[in-house]
C-alpha positions in Angstrom: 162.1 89.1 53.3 164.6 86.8 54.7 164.6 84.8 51.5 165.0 87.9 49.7 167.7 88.4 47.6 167.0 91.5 46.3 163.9 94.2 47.3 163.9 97.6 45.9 161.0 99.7 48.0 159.2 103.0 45.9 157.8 104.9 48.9 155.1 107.6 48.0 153.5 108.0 51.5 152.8 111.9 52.3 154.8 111.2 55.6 158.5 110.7 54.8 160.4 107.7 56.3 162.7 108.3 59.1 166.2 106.6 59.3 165.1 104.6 62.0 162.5 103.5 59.7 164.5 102.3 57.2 166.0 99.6 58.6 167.5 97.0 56.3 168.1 93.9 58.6 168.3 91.5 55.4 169.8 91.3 52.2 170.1 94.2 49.8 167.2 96.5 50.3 166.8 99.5 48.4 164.3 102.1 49.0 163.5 105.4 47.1 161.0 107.7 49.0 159.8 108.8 45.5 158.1 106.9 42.2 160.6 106.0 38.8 159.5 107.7 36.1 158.6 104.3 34.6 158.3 101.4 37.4 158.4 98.7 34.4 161.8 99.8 33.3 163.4 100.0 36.5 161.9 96.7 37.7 163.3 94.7 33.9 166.5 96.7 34.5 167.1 96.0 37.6 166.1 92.0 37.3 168.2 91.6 34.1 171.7 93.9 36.5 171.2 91.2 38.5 171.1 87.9 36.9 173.8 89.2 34.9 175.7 89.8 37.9 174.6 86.9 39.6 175.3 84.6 36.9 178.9 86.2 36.4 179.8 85.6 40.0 178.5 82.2 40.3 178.4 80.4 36.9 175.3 78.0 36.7 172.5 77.9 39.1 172.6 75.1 41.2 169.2 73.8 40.4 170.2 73.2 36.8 170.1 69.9 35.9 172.1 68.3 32.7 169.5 68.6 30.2 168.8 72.1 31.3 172.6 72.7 30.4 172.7 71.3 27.3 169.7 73.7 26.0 171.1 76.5 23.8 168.9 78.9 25.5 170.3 78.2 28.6 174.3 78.4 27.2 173.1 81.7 25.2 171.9 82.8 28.4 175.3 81.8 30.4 176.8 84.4 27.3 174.6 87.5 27.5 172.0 88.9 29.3 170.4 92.2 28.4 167.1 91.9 28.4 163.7 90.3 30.0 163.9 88.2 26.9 167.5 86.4 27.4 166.7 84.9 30.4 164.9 82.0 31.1 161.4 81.2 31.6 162.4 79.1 35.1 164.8 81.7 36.3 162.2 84.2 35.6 159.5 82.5 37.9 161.9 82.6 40.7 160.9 86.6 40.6 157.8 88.0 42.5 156.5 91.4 41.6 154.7 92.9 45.2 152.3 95.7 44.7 150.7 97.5 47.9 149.1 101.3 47.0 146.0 102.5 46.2 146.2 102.7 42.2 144.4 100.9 40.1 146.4 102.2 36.5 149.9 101.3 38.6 148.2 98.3 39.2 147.2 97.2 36.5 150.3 98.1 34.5 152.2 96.3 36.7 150.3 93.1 36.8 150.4 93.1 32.8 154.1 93.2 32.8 154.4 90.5 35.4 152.1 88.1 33.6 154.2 89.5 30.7 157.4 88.6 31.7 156.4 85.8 33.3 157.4 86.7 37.1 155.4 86.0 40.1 152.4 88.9 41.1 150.8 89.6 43.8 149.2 92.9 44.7 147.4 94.4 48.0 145.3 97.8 46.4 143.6 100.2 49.2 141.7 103.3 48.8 142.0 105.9 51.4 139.3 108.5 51.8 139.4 111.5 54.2 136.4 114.0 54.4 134.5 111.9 51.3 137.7 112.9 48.7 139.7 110.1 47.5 143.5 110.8 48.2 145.1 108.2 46.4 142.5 106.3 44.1 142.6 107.3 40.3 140.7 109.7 39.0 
């Protein structure tokens, strides 16, 4: 997490999170104790918020070397962003999508917009079981 930039947290454990769990030691860290009504839309909003931001308070990435800048792409990108779609492929990789919960369709959904959008994915599923009755796997 130091490396972190930006980590947005959609908590559905039964047991709420106490303040004294919620400590945010680096970066910005965001965390919901509830799920988005769409997890896709929040995660593309929320990536395109901030490389627009980002880009307006720094200019040009750093790692951008002088073909990269004269690529239209890349100037129409300087311009505008409001979608997944106007920003680049290699600013896009520098994203990870993390997944840890116990369903499969969230999954699976997520894993289709990362490969999608062309973002890093990784994803940690577990299935808890209490008295033989699945509690969190789909049904």
């Amino acid at each position: 997490m130091k490396d972190a930039h930006l980590a947005a947290v959609y908590y559905t454990g039964k047991d709420k999170l106490t303040t004294k769990e919620l400590i945010r030691s680096y970066g910005n860290i965001f965390v919901q104790q509830s799920r988005p009504s769409s997890l896709v839309e929040v995660i593309a909003s929320l990536i395109v918020l901030f490389e627009r931001k980002f880009l307006a308070a720094n200019g040009m990435k750093s790692d951008w070397d002088v073909e990269d800048l004269r690529n239209d792409s890349i100037q129409s990108t300087l311009r505008t962003i409001c979608t997944m779609n106007d920003i680049t492929k290699a600013i896009r990789r520098t994203w990870v999508l993390l997944y840890c919960g116990g369903s499969t369709s969230i999954r699976d959904e997520l894993a289709r917009f990362a490969h999608k959008s062309k973002i890093g994915w990784q994803a940690e599923l577990f299935d808890w079981y209490c008295v033989g009755f699945p509690l969190l796997a789909d049904r």
